[in-house]
Backbone as CSV, one residue per row, in Angstrom:
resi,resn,N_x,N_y,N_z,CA_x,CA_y,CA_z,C_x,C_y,C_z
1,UNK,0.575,-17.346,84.618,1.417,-16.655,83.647,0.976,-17.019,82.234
2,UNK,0.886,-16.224,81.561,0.460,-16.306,79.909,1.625,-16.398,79.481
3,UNK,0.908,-17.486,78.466,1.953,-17.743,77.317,1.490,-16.763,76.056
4,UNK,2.632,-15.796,75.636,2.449,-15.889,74.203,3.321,-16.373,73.503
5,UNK,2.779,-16.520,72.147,3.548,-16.719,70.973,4.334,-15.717,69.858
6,UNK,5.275,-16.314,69.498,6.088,-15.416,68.704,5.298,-15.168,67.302
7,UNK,5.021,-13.822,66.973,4.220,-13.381,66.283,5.361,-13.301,64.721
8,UNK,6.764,-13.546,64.723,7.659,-12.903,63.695,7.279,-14.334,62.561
9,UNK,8.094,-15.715,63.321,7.436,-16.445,62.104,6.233,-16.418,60.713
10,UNK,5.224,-16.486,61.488,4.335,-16.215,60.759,4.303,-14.656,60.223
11,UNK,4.634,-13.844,60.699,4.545,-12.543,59.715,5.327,-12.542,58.948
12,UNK,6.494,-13.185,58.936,7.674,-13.624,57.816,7.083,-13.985,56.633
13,UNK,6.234,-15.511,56.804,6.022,-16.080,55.867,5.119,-15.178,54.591
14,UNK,3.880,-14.712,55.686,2.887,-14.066,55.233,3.377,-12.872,54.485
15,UNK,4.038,-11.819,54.879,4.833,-10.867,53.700,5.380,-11.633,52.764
16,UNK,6.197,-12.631,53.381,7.377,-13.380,51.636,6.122,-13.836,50.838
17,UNK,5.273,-14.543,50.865,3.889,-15.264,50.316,3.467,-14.310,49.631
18,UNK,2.919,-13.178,50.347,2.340,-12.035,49.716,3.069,-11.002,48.507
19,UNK,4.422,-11.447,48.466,5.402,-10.688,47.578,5.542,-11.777,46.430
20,UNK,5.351,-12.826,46.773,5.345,-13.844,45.615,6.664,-14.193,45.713
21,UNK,7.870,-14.536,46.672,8.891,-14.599,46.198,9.404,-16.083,47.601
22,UNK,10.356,-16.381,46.756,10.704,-17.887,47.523,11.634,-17.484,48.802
23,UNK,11.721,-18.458,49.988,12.817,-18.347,50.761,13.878,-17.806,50.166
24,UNK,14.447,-18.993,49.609,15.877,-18.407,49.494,16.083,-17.113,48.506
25,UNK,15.141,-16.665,48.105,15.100,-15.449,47.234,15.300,-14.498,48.289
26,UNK,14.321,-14.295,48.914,14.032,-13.386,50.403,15.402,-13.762,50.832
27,UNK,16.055,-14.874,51.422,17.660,-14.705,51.849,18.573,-14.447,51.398
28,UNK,18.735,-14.232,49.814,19.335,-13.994,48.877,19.535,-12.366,48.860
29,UNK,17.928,-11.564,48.750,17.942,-10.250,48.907,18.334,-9.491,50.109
30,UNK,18.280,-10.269,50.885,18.914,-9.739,52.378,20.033,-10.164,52.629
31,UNK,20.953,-10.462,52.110,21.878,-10.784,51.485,22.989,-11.603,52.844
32,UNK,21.798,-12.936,53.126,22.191,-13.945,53.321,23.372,-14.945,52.603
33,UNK,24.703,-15.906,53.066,24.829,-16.899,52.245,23.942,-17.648,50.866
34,UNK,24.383,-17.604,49.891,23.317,-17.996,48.977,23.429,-19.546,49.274
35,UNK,24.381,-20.143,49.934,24.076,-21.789,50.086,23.228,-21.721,51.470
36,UNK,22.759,-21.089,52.324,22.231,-21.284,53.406,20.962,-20.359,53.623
37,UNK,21.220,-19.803,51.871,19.777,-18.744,52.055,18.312,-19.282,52.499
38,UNK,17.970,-20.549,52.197,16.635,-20.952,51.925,16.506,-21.542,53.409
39,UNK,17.544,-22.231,53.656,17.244,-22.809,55.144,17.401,-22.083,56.183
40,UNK,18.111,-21.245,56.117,17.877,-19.970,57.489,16.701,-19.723,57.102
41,UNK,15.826,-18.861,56.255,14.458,-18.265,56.355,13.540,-19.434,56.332
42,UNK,13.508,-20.811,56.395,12.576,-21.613,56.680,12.947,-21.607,57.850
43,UNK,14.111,-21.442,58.710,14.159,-21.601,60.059,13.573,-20.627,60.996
44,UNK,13.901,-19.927,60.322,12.923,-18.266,60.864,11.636,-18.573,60.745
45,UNK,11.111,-18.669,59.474,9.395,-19.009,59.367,9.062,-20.257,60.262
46,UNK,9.955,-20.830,60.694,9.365,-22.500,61.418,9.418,-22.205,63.095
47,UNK,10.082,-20.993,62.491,10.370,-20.584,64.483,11.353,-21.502,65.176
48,UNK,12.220,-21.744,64.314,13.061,-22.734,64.759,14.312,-21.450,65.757
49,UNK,14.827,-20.260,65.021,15.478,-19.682,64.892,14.715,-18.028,64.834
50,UNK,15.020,-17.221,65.253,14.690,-16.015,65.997,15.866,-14.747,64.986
51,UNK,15.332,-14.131,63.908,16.217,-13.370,63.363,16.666,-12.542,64.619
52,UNK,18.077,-11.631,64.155,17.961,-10.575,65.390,17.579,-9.534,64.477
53,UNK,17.412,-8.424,65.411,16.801,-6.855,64.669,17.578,-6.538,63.807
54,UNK,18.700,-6.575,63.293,19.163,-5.984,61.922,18.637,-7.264,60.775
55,UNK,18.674,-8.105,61.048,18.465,-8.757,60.172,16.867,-8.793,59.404
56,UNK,16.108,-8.629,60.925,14.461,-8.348,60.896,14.401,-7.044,59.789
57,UNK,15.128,-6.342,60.240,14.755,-5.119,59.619,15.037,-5.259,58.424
58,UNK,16.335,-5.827,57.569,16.465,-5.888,56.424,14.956,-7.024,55.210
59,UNK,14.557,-7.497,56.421,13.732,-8.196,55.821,12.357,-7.205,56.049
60,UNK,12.053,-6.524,57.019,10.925,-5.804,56.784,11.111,-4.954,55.372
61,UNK,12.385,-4.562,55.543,12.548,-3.552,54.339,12.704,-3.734,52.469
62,UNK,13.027,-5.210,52.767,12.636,-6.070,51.435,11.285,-6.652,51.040
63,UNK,10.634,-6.911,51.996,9.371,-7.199,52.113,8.344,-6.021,51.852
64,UNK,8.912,-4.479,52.465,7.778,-3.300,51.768,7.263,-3.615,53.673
65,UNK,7.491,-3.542,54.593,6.554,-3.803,55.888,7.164,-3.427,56.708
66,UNK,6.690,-2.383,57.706,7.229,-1.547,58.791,8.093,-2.421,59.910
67,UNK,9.450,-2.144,60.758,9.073,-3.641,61.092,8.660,-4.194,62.767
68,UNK,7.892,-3.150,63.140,6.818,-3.357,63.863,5.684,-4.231,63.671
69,UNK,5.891,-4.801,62.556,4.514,-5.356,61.845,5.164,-6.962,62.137
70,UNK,6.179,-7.141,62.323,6.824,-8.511,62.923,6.221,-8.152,64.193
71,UNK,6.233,-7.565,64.946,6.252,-7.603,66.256,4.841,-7.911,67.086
72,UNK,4.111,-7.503,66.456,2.531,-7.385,67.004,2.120,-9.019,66.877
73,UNK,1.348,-9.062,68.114,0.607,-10.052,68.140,-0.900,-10.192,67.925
74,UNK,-1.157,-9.394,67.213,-2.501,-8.762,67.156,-2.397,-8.826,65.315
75,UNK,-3.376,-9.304,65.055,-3.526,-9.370,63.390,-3.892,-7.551,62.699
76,UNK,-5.328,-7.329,63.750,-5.654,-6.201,63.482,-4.910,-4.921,63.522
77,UNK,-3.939,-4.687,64.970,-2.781,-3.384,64.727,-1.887,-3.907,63.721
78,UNK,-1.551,-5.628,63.198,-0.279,-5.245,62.612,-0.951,-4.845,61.279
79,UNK,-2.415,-4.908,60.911,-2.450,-3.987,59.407,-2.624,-2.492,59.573
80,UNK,-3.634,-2.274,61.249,-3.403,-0.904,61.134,-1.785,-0.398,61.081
81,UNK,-0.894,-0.774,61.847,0.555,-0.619,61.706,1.151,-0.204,59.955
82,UNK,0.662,-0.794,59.086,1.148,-0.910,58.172,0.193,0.095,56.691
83,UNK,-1.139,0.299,57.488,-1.766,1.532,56.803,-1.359,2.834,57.308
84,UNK,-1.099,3.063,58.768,-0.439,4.066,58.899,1.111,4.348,58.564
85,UNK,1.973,3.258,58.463,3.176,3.710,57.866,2.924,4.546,56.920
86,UNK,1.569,4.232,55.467,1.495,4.642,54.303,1.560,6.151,54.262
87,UNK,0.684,6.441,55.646,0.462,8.147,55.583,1.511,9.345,55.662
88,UNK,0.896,9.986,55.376,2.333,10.955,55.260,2.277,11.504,56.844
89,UNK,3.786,12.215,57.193,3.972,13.029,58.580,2.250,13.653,59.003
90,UNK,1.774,13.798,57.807,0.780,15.275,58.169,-0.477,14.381,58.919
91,UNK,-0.768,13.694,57.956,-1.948,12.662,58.127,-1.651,11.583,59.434
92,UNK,-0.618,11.770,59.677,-0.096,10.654,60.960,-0.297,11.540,62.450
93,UNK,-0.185,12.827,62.229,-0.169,13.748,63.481,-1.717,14.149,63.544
94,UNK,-2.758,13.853,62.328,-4.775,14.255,62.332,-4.770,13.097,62.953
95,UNK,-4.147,12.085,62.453,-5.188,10.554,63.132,-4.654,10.349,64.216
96,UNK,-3.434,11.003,64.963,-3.098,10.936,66.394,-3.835,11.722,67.137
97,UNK,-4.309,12.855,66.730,-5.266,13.720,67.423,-6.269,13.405,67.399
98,UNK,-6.847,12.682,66.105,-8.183,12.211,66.586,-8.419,11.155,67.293
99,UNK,-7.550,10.243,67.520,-7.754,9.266,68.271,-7.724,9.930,69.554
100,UNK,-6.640,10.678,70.039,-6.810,11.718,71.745,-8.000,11.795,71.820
101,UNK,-8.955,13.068,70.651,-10.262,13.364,71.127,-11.217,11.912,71.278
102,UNK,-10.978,10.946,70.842,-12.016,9.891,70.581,-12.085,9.106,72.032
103,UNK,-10.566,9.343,73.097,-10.338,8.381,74.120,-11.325,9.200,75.323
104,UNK,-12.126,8.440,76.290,-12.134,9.653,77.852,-11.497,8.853,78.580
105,UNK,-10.849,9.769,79.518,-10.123,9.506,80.697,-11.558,8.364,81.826
């Protein structure tokens, strides 16, 4: 049986890092306790503690990051994940078709 690992920690950190903004800021905007803001999201980033999905989501959505992009364990889909959010409906339904023609059975 394989082990994996929880891929959310670290994608936590790596969006908050990448936004430039502190824990408890990030818990603050997701509008965490402001006395317990900083240590819940280090608990999350430490993997101590497991957001649930509303909460994930409010943080994908403060962060600017789909929030599928927590979910992947794969470095490479979670940026493709997050270049295709960018595209519009139109451009999301060419690169689904071209990927069909690109697969053979």
């Amino acid at each position: 049986m394989e082990i994996t690992i929880n891929p959310v920690p670290g994608r936590i950190k790596q969006a908050r890092v990448s936004k430039g903004i502190s824990q408890k800021e990030l818990g603050i905007r997701i509008k965490l306790d402001q006395s317990s803001a900083s240590s819940r999201m280090n608990h999350y980033e430490k993997g101590r503690h497991t957001p649930d999905i509303p909460t994930l989501k409010r943080i994908a959505e403060e962060l600017g990051k789909p929030l599928a992009y927590f979910l992947c364990e794969s470095e490479s889909t979670a940026e493709l994940i997050c270049l295709i959010e960018n595209l519009s409906e139109t451009d999301k339904k060419l690169l689904i078709q071209s990927l069909k023609q690109g697969i053979t059975p």
